[in-house]
C-alpha positions in Angstrom: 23.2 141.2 -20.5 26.2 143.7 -21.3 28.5 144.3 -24.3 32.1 144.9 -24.0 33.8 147.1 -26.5 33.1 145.8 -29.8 32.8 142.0 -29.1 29.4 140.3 -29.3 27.0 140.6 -26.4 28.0 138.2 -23.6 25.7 135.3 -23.5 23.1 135.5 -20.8 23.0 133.3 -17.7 19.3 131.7 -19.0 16.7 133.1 -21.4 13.3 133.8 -20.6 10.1 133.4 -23.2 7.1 135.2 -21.8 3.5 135.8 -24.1 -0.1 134.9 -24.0 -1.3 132.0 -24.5 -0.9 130.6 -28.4 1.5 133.3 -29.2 4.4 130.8 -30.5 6.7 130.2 -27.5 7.2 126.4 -27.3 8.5 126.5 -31.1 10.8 129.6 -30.4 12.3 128.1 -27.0 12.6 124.6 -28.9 14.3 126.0 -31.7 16.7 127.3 -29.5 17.4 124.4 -27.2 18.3 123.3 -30.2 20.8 125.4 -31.4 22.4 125.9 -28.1 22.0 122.5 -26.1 20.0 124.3 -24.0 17.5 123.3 -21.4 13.7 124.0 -21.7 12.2 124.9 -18.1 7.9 125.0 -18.0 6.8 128.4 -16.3 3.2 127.7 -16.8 0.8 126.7 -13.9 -1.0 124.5 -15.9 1.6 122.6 -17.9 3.1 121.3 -14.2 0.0 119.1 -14.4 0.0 115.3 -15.3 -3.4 115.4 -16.0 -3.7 118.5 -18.7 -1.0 117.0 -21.1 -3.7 117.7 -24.1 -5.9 121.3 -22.7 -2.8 122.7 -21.3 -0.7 122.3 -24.5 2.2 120.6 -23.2 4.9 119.3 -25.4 4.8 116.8 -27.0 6.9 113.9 -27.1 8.4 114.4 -30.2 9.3 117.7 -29.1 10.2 116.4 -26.1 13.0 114.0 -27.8 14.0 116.9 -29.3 15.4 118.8 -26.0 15.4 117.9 -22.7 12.4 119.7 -20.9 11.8 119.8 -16.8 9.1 120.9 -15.0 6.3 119.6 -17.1 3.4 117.1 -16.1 5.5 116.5 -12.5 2.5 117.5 -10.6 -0.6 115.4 -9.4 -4.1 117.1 -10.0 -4.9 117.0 -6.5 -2.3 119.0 -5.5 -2.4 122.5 -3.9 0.6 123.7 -6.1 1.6 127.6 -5.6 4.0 129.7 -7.2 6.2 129.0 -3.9 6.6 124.9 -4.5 7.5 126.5 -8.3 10.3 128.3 -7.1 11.8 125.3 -5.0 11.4 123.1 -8.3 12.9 125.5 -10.6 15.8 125.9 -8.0 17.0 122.7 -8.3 16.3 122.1 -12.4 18.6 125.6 -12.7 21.4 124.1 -10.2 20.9 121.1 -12.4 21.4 123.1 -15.8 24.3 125.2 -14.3 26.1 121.3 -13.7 25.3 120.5 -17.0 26.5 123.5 -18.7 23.2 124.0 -20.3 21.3 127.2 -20.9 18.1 127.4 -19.1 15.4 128.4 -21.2 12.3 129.1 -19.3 9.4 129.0 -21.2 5.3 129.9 -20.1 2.6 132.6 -19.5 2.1 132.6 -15.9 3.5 136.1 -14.9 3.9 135.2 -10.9 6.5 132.2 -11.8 8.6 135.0 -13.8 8.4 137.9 -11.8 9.3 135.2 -8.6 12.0 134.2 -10.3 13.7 137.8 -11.1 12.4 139.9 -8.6 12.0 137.3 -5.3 9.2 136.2 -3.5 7.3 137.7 -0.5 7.0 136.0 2.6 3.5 133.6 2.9 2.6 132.5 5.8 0.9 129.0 6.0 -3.1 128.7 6.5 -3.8 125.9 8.8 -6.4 123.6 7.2 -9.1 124.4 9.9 -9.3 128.6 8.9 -9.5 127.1 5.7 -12.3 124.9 6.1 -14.1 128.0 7.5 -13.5 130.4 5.0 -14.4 128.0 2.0 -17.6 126.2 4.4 -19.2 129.6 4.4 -19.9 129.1 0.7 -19.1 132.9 -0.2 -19.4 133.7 -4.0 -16.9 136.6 -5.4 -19.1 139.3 -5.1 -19.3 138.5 -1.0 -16.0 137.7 -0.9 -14.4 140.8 -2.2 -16.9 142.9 -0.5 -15.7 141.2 3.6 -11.8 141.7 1.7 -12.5 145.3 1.2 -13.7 145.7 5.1 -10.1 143.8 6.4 -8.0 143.9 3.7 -8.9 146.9 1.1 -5.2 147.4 -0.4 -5.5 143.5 -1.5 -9.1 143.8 -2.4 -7.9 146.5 -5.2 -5.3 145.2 -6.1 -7.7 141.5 -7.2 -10.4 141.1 -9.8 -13.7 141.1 -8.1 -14.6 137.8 -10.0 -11.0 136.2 -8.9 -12.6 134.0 -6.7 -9.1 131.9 -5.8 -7.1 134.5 -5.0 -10.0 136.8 -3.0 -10.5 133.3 -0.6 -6.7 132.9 -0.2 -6.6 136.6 1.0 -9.5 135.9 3.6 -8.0 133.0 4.7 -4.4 134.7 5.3 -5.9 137.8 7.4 -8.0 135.4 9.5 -4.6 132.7 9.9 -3.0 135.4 10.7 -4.9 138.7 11.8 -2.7 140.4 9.0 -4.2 141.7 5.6 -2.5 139.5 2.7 -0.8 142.9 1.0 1.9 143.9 4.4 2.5 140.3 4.0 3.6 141.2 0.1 4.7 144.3 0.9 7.6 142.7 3.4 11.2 141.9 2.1 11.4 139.3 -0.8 13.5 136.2 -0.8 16.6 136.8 -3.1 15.2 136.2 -6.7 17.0 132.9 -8.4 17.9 135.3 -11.3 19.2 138.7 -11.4 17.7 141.0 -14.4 21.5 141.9 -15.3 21.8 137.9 -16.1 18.7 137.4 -18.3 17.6 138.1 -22.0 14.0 138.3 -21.8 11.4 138.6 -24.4 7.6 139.1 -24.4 5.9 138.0 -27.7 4.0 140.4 -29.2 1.3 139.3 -31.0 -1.3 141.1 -33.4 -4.8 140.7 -31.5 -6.6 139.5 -34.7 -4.2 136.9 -35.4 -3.9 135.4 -31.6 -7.6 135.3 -31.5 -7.5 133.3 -34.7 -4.5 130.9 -33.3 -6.5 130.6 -30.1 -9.8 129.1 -32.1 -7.8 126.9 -34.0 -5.5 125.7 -31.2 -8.4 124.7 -29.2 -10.2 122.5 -32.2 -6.9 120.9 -32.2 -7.2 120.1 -29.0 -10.3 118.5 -28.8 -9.4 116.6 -32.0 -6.9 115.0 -29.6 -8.5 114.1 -27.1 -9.3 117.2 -24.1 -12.6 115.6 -24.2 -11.6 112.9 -22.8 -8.5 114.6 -20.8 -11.4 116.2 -18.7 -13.8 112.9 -18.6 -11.2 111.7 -16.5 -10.0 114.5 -14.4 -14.2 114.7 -13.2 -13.7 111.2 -12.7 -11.5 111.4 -10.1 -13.8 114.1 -7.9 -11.0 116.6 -6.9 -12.5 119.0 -4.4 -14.0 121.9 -6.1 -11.3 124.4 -5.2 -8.4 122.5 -6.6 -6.8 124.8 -9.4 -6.5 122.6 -12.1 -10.3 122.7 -12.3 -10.0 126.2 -13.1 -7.9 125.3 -16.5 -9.2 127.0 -19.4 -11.6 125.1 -21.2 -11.8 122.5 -18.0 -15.1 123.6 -16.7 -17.0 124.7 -20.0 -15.8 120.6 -20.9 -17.0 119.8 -18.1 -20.2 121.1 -18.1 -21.1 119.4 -21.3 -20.0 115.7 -19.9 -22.6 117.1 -17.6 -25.3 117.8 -20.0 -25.2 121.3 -19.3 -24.4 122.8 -22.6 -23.7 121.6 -26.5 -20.3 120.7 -27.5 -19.8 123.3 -29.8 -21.1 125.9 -27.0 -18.7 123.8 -24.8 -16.0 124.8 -27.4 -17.1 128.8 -28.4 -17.0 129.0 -24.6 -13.7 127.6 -23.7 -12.3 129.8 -26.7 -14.1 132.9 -25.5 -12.3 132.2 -21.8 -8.7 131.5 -23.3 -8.9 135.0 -25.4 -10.0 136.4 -22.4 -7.0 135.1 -20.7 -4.8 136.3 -23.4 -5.5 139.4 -22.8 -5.1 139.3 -19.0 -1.5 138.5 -20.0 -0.3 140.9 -21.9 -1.6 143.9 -19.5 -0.6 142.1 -16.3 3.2 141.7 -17.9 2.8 145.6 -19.1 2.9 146.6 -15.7 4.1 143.9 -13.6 7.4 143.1 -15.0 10.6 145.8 -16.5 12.9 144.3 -18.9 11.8 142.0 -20.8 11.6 143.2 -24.8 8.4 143.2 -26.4 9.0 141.4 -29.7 7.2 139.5 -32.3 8.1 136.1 -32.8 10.1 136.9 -36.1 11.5 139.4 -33.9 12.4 137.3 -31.0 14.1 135.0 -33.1 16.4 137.0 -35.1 17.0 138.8 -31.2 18.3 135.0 -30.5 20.6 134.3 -33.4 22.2 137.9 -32.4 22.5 137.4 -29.0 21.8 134.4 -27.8 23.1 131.8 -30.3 26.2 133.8 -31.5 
């Protein structure tokens, strides 16, 4: 976004509201659809899902009659959704925003959907089902699985968590598809990003530590109050193979072991919290060094930042 002379700023091409988990965006980009007509867009993984309306937070329909929002709930639970098929749908919701003469507002946590969208994405190759079958068949935990990464693929394996199971398998499966390690893949040019950094305003939210923890506790209470108990009896219901990554939603398999008879409910809950802070805080460091541009701002912040620049 630039400034000519001594006019007001000229209004970004879309506006993009990154933070952890709990942090306030959905009432901040609301707010503003508001005021502007705009266009809320979902860049959360777990929001695309129909079955995690409650333990996902999506909006709700109030909010939802408020502003027109896209990319929310469009995805079955079953399916093997990637940051790629994200791209392709936010494509075609930003073409549609452009017609409209809307301002695209995109809205989430999930630091791969925004750094796709202003930096590009690297070229994946496709894993044929059968390498996969082999990979996941040999029933490797994380430990075993980042230890055979570091022997064919040790710039990935560095780069990952050792307790990221996911991502460690998809790297495995990519250098055995393809006999080449899953970072020169990365590392290779990007597709054109579907936003330039020069034609964005975005904002981080900042929150104090103490306070988010508090806001995560309280959100996830909520949530159970409405029903994520339930939400999860039926996604276990519908025996999804193990690797799907909705299972992996936070609170989904500490929920799911107490339909089980694992654990209490209220350890069920504590743990679920514990995971989402934990998340949180993955957040905020990977957008620290992941992603240049955005402004780090509280919420108060961020919404005085809109009024100036954003609104008008």
């Amino acid at each position: 976004m630039t400034e000519t002379g001594g006019q007001s700023p000229i209004r970004p091409r879309a506006v993009l509201i990154a933070g952890p988990t709990a942090s306030g965006k959905s009432a901040l980009a609301l707010e503003l659809a508001e005021r502007t007509g705009g266009l809320v867009i979902n860049a959360d993984s777990m929001q695309v899902y129909a079955d995690l309306a409650v333990l996902s937070a999506r909006p709700t329909r109030q909010e939802e009659a408020r502003a027109p929002h896209r990319l929310y709930g469009h995805v079955d639970g079953a399916a093997d959704y990637s940051v790629a098929h994200w791209v392709e749908d936010a494509r075609a919701v930003l073409a549609q925003a452009e017609r409209e003469r809307r301002l695209p507002i995109l809205i989430g946590g999930t630091g791969l959907y925004f750094k796709a969208l202003v930096q590009g994405l690297s070229p994946m190759p496709p894993v044929p089902d059968a390498v996969k079958a082999v990979v996941r068949g040999r029933g490797e935990d994380a430990e075993a699985l980042h230890a055979r990464l570091s022997r064919i693929d040790p710039l990935t394996a560095a780069r990952l968590r050792p307790s990221d199971t996911q991502r460690l398998t998809r790297a495995v499966e990519v250098f055995e598809a393809t006999g080449r390690p899953l970072a020169l893949w990365q590392d290779e040019a990007t597709s054109p990003p579907l936003l330039r950094p020069g034609e964005v305003f975005g904002v981080f939210l900042a929150t104090d530590r103490t306070e988010l923890r508090a806001r995560i506790a309280a959100r996830f209470r909520q949530m159970m109050e409405a029903g994520a108990l339930e939400e999860v009896r039926r996604l276990v219901a519908r025996g999804l193979p193990a690797d799907r990554t909705i299972l992996k939603a936070h609170g989904v398999p500490w929920l799911a072991r107490h339909l089980a008879g694992e654990v209490t409910r209220e350890a069920a809950i504590e743990g679920g919290i514990a995971d989402t802070r934990r998340y949180a805080k993955r957040q905020e460091t990977w957008f620290r060094h992941q992603i240049e541009g955005f402004a780090w701002l509280t919420p108060p912040e961020a919404a005085r930042a809109f009024a100036e620049r954003v609104v008008g």
